[in-house]
PQR file with spaces between the fields and no chain letter, atoms N, CA, C, O and H, PARSE charges and radii, in Angstrom:
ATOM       1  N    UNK     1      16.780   15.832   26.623 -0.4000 1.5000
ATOM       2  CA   UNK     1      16.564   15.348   25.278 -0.0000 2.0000
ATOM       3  C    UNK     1      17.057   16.412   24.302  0.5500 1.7000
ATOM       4  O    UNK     1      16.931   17.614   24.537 -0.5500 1.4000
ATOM       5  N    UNK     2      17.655   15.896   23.135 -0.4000 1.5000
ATOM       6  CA   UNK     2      18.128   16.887   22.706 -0.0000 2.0000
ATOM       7  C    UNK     2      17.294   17.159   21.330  0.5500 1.7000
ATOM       8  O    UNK     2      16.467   16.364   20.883 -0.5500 1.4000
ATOM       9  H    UNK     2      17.757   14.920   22.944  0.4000 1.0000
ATOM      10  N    UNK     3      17.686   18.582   20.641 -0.4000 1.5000
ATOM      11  CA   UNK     3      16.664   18.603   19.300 -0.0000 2.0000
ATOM      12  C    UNK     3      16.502   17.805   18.366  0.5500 1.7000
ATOM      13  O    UNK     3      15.578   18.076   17.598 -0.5500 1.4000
ATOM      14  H    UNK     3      18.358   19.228   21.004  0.4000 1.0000
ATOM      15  N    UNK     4      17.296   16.592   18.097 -0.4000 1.5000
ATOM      16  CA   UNK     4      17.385   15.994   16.985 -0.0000 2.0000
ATOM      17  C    UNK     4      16.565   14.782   17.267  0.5500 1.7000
ATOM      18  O    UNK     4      16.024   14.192   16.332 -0.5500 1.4000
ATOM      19  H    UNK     4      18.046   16.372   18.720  0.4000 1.0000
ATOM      20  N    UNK     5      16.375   14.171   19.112 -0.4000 1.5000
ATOM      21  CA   UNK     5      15.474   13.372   19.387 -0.0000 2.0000
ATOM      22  C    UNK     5      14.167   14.092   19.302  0.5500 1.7000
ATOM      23  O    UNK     5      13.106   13.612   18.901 -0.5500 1.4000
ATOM      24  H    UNK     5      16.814   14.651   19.872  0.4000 1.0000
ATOM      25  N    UNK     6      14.337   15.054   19.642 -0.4000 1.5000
ATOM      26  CA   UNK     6      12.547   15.680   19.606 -0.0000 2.0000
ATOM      27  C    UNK     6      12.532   15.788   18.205  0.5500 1.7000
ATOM      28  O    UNK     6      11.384   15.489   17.878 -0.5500 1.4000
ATOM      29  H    UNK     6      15.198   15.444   19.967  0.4000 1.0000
ATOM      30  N    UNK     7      13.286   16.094   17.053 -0.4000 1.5000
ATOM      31  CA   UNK     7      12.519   16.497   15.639 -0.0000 2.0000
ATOM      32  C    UNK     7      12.390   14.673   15.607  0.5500 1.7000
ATOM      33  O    UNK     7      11.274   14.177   15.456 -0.5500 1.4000
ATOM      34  H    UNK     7      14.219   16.337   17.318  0.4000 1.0000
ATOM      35  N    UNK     8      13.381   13.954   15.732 -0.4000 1.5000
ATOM      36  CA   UNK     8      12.755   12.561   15.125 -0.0000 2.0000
ATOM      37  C    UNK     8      11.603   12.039   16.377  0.5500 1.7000
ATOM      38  O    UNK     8      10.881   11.149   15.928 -0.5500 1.4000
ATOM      39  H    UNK     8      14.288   14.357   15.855  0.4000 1.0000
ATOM      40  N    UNK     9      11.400   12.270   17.300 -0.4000 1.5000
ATOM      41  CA   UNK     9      10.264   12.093   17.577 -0.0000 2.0000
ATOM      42  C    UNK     9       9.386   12.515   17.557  0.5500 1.7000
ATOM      43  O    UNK     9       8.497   11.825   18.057 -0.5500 1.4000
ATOM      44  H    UNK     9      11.987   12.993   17.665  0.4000 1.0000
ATOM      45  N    UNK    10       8.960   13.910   16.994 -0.4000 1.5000
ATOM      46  CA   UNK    10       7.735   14.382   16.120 -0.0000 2.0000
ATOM      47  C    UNK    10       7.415   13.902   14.693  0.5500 1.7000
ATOM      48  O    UNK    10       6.353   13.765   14.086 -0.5500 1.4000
ATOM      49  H    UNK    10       9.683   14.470   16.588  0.4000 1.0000
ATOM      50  N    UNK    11       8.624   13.707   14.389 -0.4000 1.5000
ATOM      51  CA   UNK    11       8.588   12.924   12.945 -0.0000 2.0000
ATOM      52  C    UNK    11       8.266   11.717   12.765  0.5500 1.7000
ATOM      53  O    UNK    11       8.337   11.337   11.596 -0.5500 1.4000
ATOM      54  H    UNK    11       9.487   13.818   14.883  0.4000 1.0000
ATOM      55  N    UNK    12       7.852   10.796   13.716 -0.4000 1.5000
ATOM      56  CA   UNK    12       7.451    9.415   13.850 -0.0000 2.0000
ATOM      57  C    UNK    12       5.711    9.631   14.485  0.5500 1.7000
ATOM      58  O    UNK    12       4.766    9.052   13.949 -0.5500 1.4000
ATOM      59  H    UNK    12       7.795   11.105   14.666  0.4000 1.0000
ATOM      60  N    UNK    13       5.584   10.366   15.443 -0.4000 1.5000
ATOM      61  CA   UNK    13       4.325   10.471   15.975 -0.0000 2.0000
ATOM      62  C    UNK    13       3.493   10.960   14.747  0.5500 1.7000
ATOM      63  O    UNK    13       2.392   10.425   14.610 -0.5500 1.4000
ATOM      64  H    UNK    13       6.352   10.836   15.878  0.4000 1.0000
ATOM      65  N    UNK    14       3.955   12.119   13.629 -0.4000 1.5000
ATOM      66  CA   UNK    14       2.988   12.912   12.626 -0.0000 2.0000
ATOM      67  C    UNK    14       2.948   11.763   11.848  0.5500 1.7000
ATOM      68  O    UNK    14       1.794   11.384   11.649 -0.5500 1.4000
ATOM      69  H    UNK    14       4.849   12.553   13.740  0.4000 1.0000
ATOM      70  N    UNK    15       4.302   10.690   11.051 -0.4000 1.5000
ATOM      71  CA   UNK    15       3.909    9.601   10.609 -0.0000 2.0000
ATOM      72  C    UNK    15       2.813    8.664   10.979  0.5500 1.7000
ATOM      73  O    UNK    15       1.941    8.254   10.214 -0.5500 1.4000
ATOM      74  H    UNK    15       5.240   10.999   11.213  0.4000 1.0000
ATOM      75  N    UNK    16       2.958    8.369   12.255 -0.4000 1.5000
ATOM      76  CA   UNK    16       1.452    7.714   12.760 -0.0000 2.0000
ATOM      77  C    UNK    16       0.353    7.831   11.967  0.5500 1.7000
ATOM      78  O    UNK    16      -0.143    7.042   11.162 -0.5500 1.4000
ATOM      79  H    UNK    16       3.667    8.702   12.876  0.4000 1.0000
ATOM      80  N    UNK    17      -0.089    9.389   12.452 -0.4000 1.5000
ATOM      81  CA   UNK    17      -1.272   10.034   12.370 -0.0000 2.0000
ATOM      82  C    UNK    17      -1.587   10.081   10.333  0.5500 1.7000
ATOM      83  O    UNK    17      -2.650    9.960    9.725 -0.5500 1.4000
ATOM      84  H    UNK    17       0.314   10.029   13.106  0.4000 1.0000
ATOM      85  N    UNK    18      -0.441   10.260    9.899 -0.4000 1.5000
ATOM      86  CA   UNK    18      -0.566   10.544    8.585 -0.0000 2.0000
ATOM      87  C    UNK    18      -1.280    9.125    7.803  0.5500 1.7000
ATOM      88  O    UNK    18      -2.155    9.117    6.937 -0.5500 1.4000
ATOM      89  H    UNK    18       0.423   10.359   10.393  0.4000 1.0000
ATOM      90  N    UNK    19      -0.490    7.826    8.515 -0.4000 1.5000
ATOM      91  CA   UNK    19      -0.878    6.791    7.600 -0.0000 2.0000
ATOM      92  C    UNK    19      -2.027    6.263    8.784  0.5500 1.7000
ATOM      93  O    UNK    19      -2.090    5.037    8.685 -0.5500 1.4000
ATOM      94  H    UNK    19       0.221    7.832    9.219  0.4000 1.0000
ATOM      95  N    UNK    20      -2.772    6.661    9.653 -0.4000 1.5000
ATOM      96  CA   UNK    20      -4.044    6.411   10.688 -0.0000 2.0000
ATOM      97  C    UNK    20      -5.077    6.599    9.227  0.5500 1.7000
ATOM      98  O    UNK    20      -5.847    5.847    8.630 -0.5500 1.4000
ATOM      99  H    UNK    20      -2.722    7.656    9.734  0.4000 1.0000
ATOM     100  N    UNK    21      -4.727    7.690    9.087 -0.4000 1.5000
ATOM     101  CA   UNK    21      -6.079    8.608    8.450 -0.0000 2.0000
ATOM     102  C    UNK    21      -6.050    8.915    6.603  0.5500 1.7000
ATOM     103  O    UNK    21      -6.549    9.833    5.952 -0.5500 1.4000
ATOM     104  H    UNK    21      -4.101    8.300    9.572  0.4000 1.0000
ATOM     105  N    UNK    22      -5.078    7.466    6.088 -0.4000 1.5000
ATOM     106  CA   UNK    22      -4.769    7.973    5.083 -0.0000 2.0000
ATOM     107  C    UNK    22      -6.218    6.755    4.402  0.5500 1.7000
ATOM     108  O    UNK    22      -6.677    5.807    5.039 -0.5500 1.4000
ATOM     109  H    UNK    22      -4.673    6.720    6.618  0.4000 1.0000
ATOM     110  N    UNK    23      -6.620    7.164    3.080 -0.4000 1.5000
ATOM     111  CA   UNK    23      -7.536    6.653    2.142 -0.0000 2.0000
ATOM     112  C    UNK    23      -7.466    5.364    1.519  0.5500 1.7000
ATOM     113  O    UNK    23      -6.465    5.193    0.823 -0.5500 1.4000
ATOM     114  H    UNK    23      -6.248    7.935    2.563  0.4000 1.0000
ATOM     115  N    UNK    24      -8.226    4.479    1.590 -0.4000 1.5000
ATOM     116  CA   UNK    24      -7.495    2.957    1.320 -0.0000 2.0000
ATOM     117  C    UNK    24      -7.768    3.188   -0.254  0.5500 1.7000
ATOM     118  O    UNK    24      -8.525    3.905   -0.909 -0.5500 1.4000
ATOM     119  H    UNK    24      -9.039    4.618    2.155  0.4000 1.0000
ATOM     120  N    UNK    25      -6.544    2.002   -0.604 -0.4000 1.5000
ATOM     121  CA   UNK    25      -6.174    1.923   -1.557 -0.0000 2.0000
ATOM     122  C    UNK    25      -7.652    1.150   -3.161  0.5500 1.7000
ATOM     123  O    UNK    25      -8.403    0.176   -3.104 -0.5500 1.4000
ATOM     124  H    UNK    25      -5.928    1.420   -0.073  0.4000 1.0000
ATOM     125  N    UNK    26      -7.504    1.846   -3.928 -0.4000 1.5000
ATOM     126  CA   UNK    26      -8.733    1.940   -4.972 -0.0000 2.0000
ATOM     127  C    UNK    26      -8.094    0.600   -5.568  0.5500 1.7000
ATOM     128  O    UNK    26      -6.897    0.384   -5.379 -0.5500 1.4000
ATOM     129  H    UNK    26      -6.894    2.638   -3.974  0.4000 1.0000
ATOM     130  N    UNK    27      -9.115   -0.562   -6.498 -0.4000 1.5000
ATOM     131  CA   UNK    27      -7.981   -1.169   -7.119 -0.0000 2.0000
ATOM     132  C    UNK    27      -9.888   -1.495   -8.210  0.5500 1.7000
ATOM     133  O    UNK    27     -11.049   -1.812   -7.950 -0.5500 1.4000
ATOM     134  H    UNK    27     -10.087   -0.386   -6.652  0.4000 1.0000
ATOM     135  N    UNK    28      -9.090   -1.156   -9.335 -0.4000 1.5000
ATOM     136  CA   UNK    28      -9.700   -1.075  -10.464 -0.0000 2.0000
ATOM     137  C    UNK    28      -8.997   -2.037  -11.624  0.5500 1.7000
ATOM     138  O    UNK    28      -7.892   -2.536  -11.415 -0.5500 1.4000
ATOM     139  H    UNK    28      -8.147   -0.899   -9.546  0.4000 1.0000
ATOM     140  N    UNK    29      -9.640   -2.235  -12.723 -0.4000 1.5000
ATOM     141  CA   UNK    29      -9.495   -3.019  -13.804 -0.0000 2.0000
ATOM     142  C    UNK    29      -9.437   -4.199  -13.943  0.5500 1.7000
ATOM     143  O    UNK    29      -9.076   -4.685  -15.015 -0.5500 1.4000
ATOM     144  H    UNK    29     -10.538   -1.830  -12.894  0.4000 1.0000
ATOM     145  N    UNK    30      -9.633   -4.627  -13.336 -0.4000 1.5000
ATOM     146  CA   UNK    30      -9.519   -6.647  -12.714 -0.0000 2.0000
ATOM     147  C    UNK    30      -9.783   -7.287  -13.568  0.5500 1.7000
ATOM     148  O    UNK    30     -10.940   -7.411  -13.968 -0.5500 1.4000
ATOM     149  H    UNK    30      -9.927   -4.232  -12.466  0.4000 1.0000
ATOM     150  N    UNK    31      -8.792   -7.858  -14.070 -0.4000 1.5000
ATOM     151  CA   UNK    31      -9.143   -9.247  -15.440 -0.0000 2.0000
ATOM     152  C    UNK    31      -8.600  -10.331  -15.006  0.5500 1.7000
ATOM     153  O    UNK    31      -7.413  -10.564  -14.777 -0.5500 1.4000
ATOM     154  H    UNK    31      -7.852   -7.757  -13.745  0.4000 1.0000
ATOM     155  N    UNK    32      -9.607  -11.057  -14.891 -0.4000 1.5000
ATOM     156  CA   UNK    32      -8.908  -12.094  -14.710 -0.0000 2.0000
ATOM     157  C    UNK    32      -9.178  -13.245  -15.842  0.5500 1.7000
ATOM     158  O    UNK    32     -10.197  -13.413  -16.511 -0.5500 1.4000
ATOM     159  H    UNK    32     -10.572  -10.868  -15.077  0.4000 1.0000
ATOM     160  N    UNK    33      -7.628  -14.185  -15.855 -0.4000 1.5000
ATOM     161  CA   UNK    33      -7.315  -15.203  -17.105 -0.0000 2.0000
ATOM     162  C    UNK    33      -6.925  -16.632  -16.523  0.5500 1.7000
ATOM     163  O    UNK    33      -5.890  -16.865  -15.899 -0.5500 1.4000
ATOM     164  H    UNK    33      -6.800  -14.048  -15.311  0.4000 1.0000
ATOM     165  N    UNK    34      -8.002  -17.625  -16.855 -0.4000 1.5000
ATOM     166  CA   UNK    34      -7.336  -18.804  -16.733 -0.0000 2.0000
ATOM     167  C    UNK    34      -6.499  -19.624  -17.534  0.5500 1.7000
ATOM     168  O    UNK    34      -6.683  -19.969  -18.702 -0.5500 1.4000
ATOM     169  H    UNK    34      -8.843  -17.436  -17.362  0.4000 1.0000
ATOM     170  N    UNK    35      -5.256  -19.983  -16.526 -0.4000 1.5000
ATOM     171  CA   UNK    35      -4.131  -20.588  -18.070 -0.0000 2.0000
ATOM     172  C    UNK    35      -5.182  -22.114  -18.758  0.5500 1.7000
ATOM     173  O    UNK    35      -5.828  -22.986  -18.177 -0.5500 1.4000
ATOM     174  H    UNK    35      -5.107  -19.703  -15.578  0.4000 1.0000
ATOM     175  N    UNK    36      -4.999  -21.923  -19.756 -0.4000 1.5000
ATOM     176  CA   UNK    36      -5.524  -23.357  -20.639 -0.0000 2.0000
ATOM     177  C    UNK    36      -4.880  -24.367  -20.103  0.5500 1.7000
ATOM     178  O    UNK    36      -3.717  -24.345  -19.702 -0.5500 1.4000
ATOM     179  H    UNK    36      -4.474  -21.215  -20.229  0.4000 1.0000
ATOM     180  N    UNK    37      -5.700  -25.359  -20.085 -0.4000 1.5000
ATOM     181  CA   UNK    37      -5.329  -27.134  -19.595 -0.0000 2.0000
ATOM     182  C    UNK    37      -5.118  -26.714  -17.893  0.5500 1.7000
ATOM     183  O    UNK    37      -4.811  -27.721  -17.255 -0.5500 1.4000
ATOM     184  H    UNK    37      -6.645  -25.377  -20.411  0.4000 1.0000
ATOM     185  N    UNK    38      -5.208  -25.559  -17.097 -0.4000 1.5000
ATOM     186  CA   UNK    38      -5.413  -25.611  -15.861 -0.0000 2.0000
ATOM     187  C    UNK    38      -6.102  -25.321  -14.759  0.5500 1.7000
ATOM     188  O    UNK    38      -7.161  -24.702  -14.867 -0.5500 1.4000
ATOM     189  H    UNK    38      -5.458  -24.741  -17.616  0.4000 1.0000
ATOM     190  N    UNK    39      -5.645  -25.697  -13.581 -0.4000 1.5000
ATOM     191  CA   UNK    39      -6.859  -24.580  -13.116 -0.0000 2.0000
ATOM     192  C    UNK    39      -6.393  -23.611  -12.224  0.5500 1.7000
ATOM     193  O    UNK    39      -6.822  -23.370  -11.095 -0.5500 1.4000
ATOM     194  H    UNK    39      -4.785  -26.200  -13.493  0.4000 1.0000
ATOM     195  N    UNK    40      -5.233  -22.936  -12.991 -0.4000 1.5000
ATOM     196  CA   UNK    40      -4.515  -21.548  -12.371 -0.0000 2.0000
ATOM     197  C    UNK    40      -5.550  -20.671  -13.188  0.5500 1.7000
ATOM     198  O    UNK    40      -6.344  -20.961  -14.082 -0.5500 1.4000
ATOM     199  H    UNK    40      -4.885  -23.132  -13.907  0.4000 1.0000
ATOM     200  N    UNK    41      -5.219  -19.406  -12.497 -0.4000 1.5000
ATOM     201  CA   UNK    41      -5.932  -18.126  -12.829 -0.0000 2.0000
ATOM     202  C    UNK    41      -5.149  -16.912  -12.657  0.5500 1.7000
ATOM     203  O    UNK    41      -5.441  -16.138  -11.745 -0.5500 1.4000
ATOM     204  H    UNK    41      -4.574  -19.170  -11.770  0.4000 1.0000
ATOM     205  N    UNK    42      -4.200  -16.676  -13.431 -0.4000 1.5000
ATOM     206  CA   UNK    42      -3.732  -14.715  -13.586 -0.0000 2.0000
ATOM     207  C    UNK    42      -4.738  -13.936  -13.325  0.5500 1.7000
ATOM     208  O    UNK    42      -5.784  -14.053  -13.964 -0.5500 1.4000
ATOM     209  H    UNK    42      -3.962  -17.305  -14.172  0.4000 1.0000
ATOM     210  N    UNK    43      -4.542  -12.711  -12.023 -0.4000 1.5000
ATOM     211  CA   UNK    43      -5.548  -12.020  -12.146 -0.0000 2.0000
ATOM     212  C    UNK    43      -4.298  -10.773  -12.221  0.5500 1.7000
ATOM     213  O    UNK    43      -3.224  -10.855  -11.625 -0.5500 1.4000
ATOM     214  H    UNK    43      -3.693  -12.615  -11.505  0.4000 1.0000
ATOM     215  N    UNK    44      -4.838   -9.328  -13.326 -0.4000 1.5000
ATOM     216  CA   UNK    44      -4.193   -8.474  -13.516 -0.0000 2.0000
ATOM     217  C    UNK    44      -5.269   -7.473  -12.969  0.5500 1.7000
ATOM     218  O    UNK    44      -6.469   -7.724  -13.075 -0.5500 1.4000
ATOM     219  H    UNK    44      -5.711   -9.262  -13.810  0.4000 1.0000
ATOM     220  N    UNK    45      -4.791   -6.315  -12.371 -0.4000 1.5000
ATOM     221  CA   UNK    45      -5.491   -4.855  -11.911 -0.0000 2.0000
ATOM     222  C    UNK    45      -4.664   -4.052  -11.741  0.5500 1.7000
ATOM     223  O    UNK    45      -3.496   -4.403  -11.576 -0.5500 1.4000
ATOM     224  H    UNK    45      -3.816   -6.111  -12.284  0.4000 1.0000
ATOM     225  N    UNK    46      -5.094   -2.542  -11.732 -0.4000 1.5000
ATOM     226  CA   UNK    46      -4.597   -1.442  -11.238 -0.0000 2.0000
ATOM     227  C    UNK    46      -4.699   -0.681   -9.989  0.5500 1.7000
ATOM     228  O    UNK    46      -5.904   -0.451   -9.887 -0.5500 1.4000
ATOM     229  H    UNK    46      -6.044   -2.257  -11.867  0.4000 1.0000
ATOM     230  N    UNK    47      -4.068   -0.138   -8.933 -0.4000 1.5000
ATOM     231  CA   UNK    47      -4.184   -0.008   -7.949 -0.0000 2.0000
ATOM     232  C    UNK    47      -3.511    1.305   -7.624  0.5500 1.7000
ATOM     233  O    UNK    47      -2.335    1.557   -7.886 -0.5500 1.4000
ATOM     234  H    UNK    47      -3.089   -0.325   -9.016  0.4000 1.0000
ATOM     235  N    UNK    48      -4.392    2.143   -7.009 -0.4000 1.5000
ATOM     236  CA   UNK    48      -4.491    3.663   -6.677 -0.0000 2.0000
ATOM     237  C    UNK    48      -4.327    3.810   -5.389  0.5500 1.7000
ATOM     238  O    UNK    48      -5.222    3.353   -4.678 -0.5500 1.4000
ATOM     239  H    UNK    48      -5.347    1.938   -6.796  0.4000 1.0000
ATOM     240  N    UNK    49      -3.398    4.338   -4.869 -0.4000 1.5000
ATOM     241  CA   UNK    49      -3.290    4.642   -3.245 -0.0000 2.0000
ATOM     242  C    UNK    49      -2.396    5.861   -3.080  0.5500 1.7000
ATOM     243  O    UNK    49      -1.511    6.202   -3.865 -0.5500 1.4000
ATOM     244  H    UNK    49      -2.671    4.709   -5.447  0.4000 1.0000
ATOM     245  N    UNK    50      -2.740    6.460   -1.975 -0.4000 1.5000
ATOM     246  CA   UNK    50      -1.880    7.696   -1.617 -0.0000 2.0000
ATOM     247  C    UNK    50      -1.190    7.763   -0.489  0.5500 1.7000
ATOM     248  O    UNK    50      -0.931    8.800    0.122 -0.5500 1.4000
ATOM     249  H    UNK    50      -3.458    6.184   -1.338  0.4000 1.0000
ATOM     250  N    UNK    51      -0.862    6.601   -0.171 -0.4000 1.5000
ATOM     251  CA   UNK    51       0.751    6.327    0.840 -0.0000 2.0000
ATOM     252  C    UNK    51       1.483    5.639   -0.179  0.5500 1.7000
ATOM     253  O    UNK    51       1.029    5.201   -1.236 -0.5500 1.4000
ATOM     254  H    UNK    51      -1.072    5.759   -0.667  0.4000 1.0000
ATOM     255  N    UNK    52       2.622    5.586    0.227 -0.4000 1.5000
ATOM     256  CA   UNK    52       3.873    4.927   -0.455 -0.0000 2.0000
ATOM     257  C    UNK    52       4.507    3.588   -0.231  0.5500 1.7000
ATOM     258  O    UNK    52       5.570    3.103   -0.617 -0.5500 1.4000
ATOM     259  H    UNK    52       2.991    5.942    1.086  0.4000 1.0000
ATOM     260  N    UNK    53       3.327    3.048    0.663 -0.4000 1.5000
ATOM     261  CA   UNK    53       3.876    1.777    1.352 -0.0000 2.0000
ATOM     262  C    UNK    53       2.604    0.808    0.550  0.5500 1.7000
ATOM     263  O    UNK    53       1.392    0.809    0.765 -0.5500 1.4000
ATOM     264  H    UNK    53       2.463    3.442    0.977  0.4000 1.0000
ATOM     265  N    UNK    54       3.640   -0.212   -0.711 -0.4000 1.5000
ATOM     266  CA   UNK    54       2.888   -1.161   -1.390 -0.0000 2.0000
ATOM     267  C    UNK    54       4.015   -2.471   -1.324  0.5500 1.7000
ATOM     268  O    UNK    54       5.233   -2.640   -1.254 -0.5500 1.4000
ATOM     269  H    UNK    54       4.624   -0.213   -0.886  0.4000 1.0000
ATOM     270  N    UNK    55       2.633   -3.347   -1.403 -0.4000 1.5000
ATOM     271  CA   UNK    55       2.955   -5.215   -0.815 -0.0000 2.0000
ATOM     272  C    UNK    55       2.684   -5.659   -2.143  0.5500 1.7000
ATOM     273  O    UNK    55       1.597   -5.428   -2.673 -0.5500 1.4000
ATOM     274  H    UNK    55       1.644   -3.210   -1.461  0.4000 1.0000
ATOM     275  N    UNK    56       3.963   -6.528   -2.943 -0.4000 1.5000
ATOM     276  CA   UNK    56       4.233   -7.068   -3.773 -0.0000 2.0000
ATOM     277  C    UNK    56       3.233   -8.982   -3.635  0.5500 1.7000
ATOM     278  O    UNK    56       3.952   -9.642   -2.884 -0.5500 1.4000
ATOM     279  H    UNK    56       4.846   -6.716   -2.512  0.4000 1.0000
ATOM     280  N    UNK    57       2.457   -9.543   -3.915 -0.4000 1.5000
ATOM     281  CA   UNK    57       2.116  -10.627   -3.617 -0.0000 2.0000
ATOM     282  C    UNK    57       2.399  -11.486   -5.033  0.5500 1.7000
ATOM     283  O    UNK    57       2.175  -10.883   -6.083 -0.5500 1.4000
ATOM     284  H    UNK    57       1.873   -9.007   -4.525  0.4000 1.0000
ATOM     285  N    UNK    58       2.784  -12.592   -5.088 -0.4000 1.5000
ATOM     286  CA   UNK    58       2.614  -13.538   -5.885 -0.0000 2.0000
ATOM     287  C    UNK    58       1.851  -14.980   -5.132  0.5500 1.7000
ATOM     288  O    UNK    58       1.627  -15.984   -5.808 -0.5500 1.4000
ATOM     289  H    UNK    58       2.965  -13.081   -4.236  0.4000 1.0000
């Protein structure tokens, strides 16, 4: 095996461990708005996390 498989395979195993043990994500300010004449609901918040991996939902 050569060094560049062992650095990228230490570099995937410490990834593991990093997002195992990382802090879930805070989500604060929550308003929520129903549109008039329906019965949809906008909900707006803010959301605090310390990994870099965020899910867009509509």
């Amino acid at each position: 095996m050569t060094t560049s498989h062992l650095f990228t395979a230490a570099l995937a195993i410490l990834s593991t461990f990093a997002t195992a043990f990382a802090a879930d994500p805070v989500v604060s300010n929550l308003t929520p708005a129903q549109r008039p004449g329906t019965k949809l609901v906008d909900a707006t918040c803010g959301v605090t996390a310390t990994t870099f991996e965020l899910t867009h939902a509509e």
